[in-house]
Residue frames as qw, qx, qy, qz and C-alpha x, y, z in Angstrom:
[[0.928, -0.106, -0.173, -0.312, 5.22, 9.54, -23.37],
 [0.787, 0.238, -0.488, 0.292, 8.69, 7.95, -22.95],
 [0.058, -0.374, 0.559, -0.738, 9.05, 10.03, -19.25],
 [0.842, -0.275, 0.054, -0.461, 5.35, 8.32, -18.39],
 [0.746, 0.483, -0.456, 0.055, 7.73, 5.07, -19.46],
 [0.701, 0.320, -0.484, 0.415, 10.33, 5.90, -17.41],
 [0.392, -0.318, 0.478, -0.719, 8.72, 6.81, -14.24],
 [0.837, -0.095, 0.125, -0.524, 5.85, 3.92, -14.26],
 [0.798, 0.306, -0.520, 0.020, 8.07, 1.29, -15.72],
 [0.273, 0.328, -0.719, 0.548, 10.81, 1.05, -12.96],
 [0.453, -0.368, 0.375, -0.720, 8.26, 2.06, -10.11],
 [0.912, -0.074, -0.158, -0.370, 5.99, -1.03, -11.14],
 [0.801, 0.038, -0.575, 0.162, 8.86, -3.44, -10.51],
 [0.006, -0.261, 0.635, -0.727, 10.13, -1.60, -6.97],
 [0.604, -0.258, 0.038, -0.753, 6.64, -2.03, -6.56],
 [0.752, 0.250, -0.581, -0.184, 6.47, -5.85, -6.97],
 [0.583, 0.068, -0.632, 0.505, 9.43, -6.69, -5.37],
 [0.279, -0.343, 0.404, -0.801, 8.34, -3.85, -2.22],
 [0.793, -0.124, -0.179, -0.570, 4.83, -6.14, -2.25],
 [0.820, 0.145, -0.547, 0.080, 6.57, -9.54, -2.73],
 [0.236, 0.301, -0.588, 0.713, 9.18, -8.70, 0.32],
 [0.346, -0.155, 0.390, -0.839, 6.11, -7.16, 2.76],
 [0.840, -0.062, -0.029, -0.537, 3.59, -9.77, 2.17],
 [0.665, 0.210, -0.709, 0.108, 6.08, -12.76, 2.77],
 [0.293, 0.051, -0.762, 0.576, 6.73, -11.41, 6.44],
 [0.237, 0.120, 0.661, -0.702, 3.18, -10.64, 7.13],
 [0.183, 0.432, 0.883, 0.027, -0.25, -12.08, 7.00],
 [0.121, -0.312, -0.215, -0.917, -2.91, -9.86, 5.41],
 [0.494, -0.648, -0.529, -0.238, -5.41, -11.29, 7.91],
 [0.512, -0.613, -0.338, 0.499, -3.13, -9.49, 10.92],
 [0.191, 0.376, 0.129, 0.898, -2.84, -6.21, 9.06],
 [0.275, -0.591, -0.565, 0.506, -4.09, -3.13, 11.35],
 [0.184, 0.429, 0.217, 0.857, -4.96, 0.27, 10.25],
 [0.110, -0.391, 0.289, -0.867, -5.38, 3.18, 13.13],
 [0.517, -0.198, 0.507, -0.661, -6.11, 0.77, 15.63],
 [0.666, 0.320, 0.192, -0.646, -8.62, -1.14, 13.58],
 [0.628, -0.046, 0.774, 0.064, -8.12, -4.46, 11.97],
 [0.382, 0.389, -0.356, -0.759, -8.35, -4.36, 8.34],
 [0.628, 0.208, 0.658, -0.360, -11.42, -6.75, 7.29],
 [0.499, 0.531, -0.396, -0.559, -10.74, -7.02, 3.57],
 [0.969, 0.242, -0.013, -0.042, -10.16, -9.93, 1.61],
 [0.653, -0.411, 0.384, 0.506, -7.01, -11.10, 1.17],
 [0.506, 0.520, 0.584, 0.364, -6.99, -10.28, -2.36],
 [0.124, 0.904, 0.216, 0.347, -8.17, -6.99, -2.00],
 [0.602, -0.689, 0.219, 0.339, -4.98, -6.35, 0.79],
 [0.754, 0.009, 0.461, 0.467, -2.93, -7.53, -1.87],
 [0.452, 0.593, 0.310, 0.589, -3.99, -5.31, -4.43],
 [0.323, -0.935, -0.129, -0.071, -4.37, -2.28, -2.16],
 [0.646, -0.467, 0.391, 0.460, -0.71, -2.96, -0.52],
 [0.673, 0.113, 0.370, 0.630, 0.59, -3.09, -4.43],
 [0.220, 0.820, 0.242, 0.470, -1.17, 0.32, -5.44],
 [0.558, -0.815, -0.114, 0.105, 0.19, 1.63, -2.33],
 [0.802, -0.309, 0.268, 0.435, 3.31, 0.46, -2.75],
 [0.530, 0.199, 0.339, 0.751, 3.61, 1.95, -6.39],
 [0.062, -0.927, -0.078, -0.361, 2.29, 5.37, -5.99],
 [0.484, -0.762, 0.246, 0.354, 5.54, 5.75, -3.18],
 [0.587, -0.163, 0.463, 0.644, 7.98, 4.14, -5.81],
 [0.171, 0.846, 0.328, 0.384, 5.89, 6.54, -8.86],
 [0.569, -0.807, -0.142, 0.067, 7.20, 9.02, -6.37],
 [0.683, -0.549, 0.448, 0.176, 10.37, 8.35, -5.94],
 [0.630, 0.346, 0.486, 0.497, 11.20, 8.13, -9.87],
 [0.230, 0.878, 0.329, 0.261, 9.62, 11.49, -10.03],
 [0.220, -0.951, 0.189, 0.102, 11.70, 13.22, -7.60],
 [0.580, -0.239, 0.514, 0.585, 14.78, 11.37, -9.08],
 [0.406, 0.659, 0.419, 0.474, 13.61, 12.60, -12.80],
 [0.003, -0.968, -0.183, -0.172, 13.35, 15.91, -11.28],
 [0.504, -0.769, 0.305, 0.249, 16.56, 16.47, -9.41],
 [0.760, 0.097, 0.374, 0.522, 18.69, 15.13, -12.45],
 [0.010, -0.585, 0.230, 0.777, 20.64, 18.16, -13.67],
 [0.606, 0.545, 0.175, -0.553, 19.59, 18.91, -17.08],
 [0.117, 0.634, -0.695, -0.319, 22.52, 17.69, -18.85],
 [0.248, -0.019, 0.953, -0.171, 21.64, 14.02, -17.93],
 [0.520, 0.421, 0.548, -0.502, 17.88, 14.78, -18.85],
 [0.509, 0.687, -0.272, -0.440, 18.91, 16.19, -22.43],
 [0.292, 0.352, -0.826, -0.328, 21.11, 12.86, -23.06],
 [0.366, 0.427, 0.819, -0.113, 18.19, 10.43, -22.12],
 [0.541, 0.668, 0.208, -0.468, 16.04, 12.59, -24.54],
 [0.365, 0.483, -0.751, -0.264, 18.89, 12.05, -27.60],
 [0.199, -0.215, 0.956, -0.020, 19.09, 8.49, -26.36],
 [0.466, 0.218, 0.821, -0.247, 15.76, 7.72, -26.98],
 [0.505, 0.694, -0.075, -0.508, 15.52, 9.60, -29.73],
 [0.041, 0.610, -0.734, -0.297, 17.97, 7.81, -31.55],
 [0.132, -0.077, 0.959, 0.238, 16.99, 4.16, -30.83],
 [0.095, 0.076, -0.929, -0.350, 14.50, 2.37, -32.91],
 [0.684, 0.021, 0.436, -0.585, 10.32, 2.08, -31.59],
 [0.055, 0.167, -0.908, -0.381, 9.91, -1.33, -32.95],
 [0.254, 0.542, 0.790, -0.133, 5.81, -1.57, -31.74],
 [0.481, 0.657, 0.189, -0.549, 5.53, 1.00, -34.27],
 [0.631, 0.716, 0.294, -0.044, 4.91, 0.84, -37.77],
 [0.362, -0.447, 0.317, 0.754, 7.92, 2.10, -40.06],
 [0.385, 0.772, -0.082, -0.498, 7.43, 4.62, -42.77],
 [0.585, -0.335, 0.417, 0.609, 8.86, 4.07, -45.65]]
């Protein structure tokens, strides 16, 4: 669960800030797609553009997760073992 974490977590903000950045310098009402004017709502541009945006950066975490040599992978796995899950319950 804590790799789902640490792939979706980061992506979502690259995502954001990708979104935030592309939708400042252009209008969703002059978006084009193969040719073809894209007739959505704004709204629905928006959200489209952000799911877009985070399935590349989702991506892009993964192929960084993967390429990390294992050595790196095995001390994130201690690390997180180690600290604390405070939204759960403790035993005691």
């Amino acid at each position: 669960m804590r790799l789902v974490i640490w792939v979706l977590w980061p992506a979502f903000i690259a995502a954001g800030i990708a979104e935030t950045i592309f939708f400042t310098l252009i209008d969703p009402a002059h978006l084009y797609l193969f040719g073809q004017r894209v007739e959505w709502s704004a709204m629905a541009t928006y959200s489209m553009g952000f799911f877009l945006f985070w399935v590349v950066c989702v991506g892009s975490s993964l192929m960084t997760y993967w390429m990390m040599p294992d050595v790196a992978k095995e001390a994130l796995r201690k690390a997180a073992g180690e600290r604390v899950d405070l939204a759960r319950r403790q035993r005691r």
